[in-house]
PDB file of N, CA, C and O in Angstrom, chain B, residues numbered from 101:
ATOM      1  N   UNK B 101     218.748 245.865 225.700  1.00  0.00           N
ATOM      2  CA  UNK B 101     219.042 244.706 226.518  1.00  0.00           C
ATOM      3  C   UNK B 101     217.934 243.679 226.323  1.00  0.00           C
ATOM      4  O   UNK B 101     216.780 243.954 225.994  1.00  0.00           O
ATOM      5  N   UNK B 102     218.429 242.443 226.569  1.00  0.00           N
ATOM      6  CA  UNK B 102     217.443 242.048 226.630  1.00  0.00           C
ATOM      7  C   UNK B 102     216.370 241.406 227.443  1.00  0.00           C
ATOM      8  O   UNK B 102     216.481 240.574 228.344  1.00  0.00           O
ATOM      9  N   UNK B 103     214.999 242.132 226.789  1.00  0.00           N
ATOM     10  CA  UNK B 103     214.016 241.852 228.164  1.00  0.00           C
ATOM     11  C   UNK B 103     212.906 240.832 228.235  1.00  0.00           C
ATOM     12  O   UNK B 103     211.996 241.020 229.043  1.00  0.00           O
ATOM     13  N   UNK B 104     212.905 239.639 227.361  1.00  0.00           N
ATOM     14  CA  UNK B 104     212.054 239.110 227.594  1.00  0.00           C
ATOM     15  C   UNK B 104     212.521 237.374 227.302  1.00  0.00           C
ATOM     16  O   UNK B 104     213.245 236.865 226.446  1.00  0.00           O
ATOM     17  N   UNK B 105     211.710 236.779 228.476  1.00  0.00           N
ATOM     18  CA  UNK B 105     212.403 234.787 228.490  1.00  0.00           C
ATOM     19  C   UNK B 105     212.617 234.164 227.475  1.00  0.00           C
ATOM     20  O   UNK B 105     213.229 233.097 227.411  1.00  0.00           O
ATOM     21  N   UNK B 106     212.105 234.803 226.524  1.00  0.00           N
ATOM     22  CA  UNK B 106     211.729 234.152 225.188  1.00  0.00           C
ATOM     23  C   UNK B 106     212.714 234.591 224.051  1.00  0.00           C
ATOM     24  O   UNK B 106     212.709 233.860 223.060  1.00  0.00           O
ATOM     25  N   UNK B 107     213.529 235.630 224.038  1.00  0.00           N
ATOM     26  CA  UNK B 107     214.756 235.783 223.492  1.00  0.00           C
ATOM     27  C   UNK B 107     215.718 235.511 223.964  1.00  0.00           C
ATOM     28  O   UNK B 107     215.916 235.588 225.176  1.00  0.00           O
ATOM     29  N   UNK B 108     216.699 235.059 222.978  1.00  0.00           N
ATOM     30  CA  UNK B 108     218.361 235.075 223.062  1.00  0.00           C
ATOM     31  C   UNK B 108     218.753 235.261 222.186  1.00  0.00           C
ATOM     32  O   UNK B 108     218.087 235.416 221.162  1.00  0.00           O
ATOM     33  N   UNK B 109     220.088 235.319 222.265  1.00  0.00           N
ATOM     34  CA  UNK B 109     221.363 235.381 221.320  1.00  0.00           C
ATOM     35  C   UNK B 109     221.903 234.971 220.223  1.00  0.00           C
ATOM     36  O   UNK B 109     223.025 234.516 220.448  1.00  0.00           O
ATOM     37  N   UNK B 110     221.584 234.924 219.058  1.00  0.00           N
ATOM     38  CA  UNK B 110     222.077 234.032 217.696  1.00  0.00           C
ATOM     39  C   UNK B 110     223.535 234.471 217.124  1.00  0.00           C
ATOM     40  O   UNK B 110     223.774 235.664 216.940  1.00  0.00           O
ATOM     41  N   UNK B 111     224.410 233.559 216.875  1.00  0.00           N
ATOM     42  CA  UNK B 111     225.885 233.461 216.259  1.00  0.00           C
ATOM     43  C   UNK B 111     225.589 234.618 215.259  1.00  0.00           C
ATOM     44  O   UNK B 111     224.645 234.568 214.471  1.00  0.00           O
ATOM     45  N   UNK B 112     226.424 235.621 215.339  1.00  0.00           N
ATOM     46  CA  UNK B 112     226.212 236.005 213.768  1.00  0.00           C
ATOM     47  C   UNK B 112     228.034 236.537 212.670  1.00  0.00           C
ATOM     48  O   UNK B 112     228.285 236.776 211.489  1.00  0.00           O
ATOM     49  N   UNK B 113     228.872 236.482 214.020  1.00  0.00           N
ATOM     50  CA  UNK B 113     230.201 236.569 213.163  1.00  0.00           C
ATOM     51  C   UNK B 113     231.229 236.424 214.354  1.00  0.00           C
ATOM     52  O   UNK B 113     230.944 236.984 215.413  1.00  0.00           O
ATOM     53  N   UNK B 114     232.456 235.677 214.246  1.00  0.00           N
ATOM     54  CA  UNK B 114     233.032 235.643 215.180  1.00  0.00           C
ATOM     55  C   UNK B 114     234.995 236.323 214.674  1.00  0.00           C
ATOM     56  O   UNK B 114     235.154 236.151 213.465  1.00  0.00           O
ATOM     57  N   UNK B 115     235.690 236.670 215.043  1.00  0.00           N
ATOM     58  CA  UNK B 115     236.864 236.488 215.050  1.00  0.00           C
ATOM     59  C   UNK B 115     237.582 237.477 216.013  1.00  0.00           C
ATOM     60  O   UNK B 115     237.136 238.331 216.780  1.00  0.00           O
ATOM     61  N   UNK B 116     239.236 236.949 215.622  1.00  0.00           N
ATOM     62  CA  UNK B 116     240.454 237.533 216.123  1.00  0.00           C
ATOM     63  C   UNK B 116     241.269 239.077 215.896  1.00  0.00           C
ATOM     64  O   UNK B 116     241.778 239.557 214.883  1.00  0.00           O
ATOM     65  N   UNK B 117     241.182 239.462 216.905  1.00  0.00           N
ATOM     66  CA  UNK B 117     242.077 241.026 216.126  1.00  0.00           C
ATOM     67  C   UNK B 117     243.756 241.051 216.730  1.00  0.00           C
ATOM     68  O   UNK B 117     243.935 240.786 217.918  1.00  0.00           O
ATOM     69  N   UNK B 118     244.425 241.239 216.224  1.00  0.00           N
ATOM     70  CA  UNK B 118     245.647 242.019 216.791  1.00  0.00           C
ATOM     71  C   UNK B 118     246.384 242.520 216.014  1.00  0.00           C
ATOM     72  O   UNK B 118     246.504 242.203 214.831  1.00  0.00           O
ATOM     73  N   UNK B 119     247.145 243.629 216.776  1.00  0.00           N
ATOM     74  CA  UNK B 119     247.700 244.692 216.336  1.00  0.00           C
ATOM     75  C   UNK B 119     249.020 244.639 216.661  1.00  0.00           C
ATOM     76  O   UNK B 119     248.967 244.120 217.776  1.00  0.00           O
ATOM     77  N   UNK B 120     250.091 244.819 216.441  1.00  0.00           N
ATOM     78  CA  UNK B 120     251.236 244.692 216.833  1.00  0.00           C
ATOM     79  C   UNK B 120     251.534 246.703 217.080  1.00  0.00           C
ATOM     80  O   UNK B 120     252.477 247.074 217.779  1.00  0.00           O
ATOM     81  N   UNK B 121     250.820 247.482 216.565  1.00  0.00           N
ATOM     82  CA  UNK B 121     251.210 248.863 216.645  1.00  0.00           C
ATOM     83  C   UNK B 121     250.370 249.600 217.077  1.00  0.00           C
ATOM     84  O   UNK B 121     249.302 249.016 217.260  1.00  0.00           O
ATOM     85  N   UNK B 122     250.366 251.102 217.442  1.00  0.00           N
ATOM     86  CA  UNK B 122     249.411 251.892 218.065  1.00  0.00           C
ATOM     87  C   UNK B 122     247.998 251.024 217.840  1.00  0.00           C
ATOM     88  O   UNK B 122     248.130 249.865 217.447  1.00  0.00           O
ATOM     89  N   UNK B 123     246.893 251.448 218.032  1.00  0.00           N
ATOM     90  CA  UNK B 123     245.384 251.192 217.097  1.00  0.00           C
ATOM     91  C   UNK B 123     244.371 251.983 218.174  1.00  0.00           C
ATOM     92  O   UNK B 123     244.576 252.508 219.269  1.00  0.00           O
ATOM     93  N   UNK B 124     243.455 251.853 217.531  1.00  0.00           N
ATOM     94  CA  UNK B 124     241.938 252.986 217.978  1.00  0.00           C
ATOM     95  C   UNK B 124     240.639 252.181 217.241  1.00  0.00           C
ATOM     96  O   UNK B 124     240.375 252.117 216.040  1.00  0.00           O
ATOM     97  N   UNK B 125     240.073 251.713 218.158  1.00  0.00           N
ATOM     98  CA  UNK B 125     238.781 251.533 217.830  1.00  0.00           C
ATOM     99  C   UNK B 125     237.811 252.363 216.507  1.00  0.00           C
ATOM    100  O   UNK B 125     237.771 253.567 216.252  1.00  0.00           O
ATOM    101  N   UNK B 126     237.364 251.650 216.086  1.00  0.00           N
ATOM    102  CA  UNK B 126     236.883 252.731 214.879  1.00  0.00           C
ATOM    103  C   UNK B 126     235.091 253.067 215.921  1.00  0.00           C
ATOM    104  O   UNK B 126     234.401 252.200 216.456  1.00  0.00           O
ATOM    105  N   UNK B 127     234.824 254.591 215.880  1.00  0.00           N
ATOM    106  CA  UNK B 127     233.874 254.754 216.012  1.00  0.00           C
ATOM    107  C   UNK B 127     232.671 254.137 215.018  1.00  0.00           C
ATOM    108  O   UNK B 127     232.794 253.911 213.814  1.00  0.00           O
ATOM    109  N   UNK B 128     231.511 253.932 215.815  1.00  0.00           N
ATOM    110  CA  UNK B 128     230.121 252.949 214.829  1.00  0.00           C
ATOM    111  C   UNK B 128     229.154 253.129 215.864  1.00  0.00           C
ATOM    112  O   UNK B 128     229.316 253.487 217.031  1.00  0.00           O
ATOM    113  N   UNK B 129     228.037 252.796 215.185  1.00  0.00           N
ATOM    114  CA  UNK B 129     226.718 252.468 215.819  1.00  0.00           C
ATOM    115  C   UNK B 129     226.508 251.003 214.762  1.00  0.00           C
ATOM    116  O   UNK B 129     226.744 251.040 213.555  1.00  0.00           O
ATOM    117  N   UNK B 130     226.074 249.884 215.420  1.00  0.00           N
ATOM    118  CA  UNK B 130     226.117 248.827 214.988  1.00  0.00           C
ATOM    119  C   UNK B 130     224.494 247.746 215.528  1.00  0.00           C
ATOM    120  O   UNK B 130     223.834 247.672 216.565  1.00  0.00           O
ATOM    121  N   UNK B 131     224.448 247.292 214.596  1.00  0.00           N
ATOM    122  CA  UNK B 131     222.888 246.564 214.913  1.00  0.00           C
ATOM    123  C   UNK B 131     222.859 245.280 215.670  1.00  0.00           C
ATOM    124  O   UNK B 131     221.803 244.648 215.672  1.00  0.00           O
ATOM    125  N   UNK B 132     223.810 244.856 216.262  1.00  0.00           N
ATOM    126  CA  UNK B 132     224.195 243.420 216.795  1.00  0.00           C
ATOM    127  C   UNK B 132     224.708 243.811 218.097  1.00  0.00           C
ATOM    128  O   UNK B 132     225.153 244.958 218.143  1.00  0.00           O
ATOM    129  N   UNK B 133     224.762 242.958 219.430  1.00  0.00           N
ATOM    130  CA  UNK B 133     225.822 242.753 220.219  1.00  0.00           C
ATOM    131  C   UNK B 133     227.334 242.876 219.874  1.00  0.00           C
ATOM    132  O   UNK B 133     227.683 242.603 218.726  1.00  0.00           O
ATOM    133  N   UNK B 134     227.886 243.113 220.428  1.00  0.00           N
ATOM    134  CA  UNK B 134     229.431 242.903 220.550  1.00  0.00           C
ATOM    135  C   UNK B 134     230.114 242.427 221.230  1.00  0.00           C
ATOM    136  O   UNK B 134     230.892 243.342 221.498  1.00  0.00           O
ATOM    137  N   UNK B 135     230.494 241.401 221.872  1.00  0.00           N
ATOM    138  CA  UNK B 135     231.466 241.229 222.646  1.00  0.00           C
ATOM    139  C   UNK B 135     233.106 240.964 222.617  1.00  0.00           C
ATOM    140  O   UNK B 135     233.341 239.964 221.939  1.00  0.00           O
ATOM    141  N   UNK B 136     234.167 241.502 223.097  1.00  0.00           N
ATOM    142  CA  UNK B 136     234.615 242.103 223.503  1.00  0.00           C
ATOM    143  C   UNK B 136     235.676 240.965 224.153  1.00  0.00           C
ATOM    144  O   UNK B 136     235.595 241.080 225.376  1.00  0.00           O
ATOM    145  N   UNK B 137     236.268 240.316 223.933  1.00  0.00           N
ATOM    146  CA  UNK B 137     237.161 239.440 225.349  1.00  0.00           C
ATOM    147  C   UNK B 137     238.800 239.663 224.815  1.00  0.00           C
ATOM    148  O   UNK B 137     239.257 239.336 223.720  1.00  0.00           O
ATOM    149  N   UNK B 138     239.444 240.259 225.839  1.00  0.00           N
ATOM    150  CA  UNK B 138     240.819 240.838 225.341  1.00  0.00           C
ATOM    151  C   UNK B 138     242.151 239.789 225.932  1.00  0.00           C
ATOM    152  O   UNK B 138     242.257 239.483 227.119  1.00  0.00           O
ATOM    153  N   UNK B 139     242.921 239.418 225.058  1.00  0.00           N
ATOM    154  CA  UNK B 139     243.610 238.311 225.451  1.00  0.00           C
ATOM    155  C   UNK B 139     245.146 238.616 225.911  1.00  0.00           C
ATOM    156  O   UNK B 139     245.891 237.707 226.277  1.00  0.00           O
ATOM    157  N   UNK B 140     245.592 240.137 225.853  1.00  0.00           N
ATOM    158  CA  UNK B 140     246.539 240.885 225.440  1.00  0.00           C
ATOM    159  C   UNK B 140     246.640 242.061 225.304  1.00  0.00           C
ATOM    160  O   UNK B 140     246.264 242.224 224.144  1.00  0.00           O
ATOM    161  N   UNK B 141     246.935 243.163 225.760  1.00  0.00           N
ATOM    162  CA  UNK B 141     247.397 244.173 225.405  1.00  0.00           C
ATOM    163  C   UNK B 141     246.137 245.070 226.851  1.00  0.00           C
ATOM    164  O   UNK B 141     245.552 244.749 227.885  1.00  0.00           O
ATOM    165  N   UNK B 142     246.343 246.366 225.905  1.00  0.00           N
ATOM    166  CA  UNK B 142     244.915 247.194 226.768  1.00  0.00           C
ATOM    167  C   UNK B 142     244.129 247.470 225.722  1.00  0.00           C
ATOM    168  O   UNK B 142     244.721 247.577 224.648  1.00  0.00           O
ATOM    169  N   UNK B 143     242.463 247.681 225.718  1.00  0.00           N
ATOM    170  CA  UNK B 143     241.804 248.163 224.952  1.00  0.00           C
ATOM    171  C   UNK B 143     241.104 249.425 226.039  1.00  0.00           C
ATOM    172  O   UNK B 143     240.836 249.452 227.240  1.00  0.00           O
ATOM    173  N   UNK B 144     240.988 250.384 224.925  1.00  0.00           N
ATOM    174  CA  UNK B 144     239.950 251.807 225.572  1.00  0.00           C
ATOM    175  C   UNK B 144     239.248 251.831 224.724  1.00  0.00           C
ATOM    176  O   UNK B 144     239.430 251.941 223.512  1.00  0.00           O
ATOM    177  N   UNK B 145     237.997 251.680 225.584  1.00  0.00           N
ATOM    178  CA  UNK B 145     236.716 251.846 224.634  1.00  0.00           C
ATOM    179  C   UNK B 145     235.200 252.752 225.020  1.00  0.00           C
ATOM    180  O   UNK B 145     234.769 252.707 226.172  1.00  0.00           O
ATOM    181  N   UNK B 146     234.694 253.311 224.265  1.00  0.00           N
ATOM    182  CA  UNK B 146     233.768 253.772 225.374  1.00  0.00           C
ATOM    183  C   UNK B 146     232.444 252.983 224.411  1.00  0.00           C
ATOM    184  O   UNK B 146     232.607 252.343 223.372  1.00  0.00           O
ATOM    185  N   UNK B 147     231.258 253.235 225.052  1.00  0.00           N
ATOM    186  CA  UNK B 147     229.804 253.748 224.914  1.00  0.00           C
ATOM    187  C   UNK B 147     229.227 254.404 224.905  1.00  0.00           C
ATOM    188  O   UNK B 147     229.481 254.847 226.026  1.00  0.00           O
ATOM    189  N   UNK B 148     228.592 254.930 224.597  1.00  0.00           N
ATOM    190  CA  UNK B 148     227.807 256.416 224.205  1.00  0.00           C
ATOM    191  C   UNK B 148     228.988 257.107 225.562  1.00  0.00           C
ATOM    192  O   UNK B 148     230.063 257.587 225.201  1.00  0.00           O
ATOM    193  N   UNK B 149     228.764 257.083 226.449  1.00  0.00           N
ATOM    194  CA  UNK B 149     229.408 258.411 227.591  1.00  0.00           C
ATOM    195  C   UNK B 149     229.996 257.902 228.475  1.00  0.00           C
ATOM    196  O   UNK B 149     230.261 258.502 229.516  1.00  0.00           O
ATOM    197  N   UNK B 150     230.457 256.181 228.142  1.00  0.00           N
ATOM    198  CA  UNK B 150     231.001 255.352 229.545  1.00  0.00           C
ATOM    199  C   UNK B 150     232.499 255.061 228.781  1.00  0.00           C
ATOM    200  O   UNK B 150     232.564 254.805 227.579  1.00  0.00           O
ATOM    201  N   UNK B 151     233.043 255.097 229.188  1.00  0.00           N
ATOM    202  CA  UNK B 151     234.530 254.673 228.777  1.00  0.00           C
ATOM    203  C   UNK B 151     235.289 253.207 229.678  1.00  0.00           C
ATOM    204  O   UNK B 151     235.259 253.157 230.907  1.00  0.00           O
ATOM    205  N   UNK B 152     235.811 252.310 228.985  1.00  0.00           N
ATOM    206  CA  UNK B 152     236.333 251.189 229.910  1.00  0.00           C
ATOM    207  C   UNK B 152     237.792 251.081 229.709  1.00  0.00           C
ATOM    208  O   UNK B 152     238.331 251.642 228.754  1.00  0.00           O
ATOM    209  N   UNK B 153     238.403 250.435 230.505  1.00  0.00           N
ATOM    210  CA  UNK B 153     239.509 249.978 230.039  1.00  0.00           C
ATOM    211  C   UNK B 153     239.696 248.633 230.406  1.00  0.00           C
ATOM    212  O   UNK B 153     239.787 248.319 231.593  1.00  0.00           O
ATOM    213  N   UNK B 154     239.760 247.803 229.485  1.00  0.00           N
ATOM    214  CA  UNK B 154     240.091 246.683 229.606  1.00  0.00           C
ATOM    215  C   UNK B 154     241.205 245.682 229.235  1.00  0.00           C
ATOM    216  O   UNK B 154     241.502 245.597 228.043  1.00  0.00           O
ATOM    217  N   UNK B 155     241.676 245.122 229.894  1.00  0.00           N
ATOM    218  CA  UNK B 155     243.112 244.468 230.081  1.00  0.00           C
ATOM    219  C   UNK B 155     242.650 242.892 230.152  1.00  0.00           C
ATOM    220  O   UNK B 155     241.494 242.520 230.352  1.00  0.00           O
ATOM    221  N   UNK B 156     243.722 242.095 229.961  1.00  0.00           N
ATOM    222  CA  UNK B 156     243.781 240.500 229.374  1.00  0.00           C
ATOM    223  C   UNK B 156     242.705 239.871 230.566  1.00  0.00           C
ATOM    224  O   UNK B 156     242.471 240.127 231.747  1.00  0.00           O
ATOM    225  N   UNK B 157     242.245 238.987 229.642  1.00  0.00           N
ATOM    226  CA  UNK B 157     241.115 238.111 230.404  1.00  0.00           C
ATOM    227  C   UNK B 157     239.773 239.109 231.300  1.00  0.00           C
ATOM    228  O   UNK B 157     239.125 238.823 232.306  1.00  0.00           O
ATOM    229  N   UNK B 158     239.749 240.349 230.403  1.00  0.00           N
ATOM    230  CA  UNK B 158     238.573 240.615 230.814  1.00  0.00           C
ATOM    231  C   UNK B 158     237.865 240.848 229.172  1.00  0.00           C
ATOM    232  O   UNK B 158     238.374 240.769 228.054  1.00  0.00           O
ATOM    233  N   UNK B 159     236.156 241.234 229.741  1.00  0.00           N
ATOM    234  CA  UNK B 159     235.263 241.570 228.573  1.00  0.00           C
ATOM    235  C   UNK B 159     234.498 242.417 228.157  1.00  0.00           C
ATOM    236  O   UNK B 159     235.008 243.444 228.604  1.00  0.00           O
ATOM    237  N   UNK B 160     233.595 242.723 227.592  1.00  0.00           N
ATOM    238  CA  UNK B 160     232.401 243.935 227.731  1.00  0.00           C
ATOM    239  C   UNK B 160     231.628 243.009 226.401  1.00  0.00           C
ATOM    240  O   UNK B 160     231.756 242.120 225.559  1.00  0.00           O
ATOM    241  N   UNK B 161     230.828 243.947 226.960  1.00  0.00           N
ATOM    242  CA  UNK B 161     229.089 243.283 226.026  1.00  0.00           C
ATOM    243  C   UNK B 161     228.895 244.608 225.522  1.00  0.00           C
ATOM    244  O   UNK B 161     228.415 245.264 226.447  1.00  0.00           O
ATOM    245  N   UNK B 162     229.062 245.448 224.317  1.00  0.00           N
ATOM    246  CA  UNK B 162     228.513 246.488 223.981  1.00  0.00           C
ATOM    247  C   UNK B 162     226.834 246.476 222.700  1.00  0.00           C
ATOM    248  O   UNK B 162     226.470 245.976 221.636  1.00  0.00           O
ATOM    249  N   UNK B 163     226.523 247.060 223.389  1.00  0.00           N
ATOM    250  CA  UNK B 163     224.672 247.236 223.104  1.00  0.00           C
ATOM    251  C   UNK B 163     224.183 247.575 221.394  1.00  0.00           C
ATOM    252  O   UNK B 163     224.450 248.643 220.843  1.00  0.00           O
ATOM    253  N   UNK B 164     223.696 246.840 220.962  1.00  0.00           N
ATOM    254  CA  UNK B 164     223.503 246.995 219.229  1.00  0.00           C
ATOM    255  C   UNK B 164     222.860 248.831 219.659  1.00  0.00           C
ATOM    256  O   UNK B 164     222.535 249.282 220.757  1.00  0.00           O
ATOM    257  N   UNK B 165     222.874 249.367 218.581  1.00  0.00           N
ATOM    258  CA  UNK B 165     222.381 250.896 218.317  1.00  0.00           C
ATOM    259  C   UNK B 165     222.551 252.063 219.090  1.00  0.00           C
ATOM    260  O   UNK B 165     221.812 253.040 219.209  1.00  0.00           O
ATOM    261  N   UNK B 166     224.070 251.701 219.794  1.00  0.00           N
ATOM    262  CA  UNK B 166     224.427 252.664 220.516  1.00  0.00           C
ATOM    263  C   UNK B 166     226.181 253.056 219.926  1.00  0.00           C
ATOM    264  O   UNK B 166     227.095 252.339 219.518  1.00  0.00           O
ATOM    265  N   UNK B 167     226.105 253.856 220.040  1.00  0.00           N
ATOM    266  CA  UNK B 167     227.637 254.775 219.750  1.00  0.00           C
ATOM    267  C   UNK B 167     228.887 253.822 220.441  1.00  0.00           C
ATOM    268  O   UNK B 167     228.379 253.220 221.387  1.00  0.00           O
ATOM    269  N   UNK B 168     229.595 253.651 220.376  1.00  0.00           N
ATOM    270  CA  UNK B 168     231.071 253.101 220.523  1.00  0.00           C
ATOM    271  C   UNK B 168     232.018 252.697 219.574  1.00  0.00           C
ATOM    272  O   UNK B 168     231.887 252.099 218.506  1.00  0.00           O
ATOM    273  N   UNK B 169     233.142 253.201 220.251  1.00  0.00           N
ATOM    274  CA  UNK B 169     234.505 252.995 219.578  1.00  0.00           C
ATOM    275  C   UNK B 169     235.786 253.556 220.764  1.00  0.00           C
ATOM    276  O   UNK B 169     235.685 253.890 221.945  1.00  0.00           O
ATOM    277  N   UNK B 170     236.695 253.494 220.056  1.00  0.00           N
ATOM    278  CA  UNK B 170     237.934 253.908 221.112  1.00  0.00           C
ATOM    279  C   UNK B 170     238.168 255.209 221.737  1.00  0.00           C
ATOM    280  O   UNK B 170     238.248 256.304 221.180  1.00  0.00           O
ATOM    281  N   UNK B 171     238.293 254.848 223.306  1.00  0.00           N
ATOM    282  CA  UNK B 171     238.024 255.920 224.323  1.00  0.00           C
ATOM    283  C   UNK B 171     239.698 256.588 223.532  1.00  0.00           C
ATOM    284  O   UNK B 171     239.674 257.760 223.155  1.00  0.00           O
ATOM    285  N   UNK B 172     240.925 255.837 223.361  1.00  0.00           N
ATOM    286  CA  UNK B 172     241.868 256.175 222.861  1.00  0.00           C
ATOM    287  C   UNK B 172     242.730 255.377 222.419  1.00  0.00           C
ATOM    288  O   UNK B 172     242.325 254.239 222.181  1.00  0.00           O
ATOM    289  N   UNK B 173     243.841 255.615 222.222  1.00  0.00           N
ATOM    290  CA  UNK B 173     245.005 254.549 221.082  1.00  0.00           C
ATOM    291  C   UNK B 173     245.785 253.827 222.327  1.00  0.00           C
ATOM    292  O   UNK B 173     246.310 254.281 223.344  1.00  0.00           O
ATOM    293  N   UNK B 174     245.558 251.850 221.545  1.00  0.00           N
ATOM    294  CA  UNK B 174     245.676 250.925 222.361  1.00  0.00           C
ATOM    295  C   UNK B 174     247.453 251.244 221.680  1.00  0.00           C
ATOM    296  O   UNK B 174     247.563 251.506 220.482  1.00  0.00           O
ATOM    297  N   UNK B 175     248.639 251.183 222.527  1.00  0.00           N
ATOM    298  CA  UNK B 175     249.549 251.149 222.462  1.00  0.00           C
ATOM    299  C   UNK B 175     250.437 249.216 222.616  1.00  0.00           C
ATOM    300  O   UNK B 175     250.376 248.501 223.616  1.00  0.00           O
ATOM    301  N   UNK B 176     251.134 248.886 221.325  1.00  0.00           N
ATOM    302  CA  UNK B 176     252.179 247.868 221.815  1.00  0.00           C
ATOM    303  C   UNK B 176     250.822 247.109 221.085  1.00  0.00           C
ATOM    304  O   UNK B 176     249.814 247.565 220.544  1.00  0.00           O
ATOM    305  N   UNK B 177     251.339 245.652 221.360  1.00  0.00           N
ATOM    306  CA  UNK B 177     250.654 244.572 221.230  1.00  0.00           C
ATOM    307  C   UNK B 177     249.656 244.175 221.878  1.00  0.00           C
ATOM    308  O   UNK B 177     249.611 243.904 223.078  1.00  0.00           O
ATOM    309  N   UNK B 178     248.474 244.109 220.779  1.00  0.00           N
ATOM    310  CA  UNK B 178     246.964 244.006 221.295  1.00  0.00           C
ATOM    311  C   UNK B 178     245.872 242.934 220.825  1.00  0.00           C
ATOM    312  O   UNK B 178     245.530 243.103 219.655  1.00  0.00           O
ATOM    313  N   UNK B 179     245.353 242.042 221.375  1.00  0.00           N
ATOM    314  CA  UNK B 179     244.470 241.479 220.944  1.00  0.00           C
ATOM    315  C   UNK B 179     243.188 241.158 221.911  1.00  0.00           C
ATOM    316  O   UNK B 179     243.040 241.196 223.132  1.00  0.00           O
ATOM    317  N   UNK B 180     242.382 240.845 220.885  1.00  0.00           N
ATOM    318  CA  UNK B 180     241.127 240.372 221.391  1.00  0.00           C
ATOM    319  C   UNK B 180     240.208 239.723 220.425  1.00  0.00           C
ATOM    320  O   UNK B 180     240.152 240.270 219.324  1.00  0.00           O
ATOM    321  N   UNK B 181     239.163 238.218 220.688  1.00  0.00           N
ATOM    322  CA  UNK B 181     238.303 238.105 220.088  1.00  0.00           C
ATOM    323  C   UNK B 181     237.589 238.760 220.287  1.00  0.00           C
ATOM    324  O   UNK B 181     237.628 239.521 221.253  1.00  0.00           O
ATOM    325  N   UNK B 182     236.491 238.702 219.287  1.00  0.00           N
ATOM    326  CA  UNK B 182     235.234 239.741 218.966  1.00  0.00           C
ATOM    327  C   UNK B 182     234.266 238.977 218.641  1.00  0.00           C
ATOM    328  O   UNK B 182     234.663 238.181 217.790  1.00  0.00           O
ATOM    329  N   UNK B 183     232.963 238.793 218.955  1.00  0.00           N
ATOM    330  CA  UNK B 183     231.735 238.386 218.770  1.00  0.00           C
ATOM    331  C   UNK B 183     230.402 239.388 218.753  1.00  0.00           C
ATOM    332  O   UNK B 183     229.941 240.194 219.562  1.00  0.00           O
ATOM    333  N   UNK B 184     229.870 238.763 216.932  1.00  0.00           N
ATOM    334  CA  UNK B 184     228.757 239.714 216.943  1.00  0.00           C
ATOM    335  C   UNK B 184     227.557 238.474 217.189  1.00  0.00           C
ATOM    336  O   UNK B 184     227.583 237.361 216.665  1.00  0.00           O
ATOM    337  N   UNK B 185     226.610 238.949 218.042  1.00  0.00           N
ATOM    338  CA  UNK B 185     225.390 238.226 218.450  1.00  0.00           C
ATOM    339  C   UNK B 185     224.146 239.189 218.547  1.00  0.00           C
ATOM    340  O   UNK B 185     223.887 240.110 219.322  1.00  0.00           O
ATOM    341  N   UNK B 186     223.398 238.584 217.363  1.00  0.00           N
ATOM    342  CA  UNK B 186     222.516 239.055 217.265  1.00  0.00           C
ATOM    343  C   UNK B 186     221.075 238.737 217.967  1.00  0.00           C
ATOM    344  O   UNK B 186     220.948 237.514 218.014  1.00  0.00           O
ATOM    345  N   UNK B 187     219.903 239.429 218.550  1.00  0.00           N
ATOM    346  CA  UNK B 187     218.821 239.206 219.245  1.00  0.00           C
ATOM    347  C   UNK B 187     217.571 238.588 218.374  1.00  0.00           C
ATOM    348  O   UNK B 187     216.919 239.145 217.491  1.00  0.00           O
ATOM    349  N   UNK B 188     217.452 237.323 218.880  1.00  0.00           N
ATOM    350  CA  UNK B 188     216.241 236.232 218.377  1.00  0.00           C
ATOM    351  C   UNK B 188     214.923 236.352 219.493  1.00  0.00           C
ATOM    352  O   UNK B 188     214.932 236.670 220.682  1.00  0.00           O
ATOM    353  N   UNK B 189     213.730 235.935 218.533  1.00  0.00           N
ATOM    354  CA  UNK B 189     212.855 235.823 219.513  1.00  0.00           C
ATOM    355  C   UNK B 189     212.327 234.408 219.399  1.00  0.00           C
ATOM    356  O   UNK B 189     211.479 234.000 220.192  1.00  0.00           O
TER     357      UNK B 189
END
């Protein structure tokens, strides 16, 4: 997280996902932020041992160097942007 006044957040990739059929998060450990904003459908996702479910017009912030991917298979039509943001000092 981040802990000090003097960092923030730098752009580092942005886009769109959807699925028109089953889908599952691919498990990763990843070096960037993630965020997460779902426009459509349901997503299940966890974090190392937290699992969410999130539904249209909500989000999550998942943590660079920690475990996540799909708690289980998003059923039907699904989308969400995705933003990777990486930590500047």
């Amino acid at each position: 997280m981040l802990n000090n006044s003097n960092n923030y957040l730098g752009f580092e990739s942005i886009g769109e996902f959807i699925s028109e059929d089953e889908w599952i998060h691919p498990v990763r450990s990843i070096k960037s932020y993630e965020l997460i904003f779902v426009i459509r459908g349901t997503v299940y996702i966890f974090e190392d041992d937290t699992e969410y479910e999130l539904n249209a017009d909500e989000c999550i912030l998942l943590e660079p160097g920690r475990i996540h991917g799909g708690a289980r298979k998003s059923l039907g039509f699904t989308s969400f942007y995705w933003f990777h943001l990486l930590q500047k000092n």
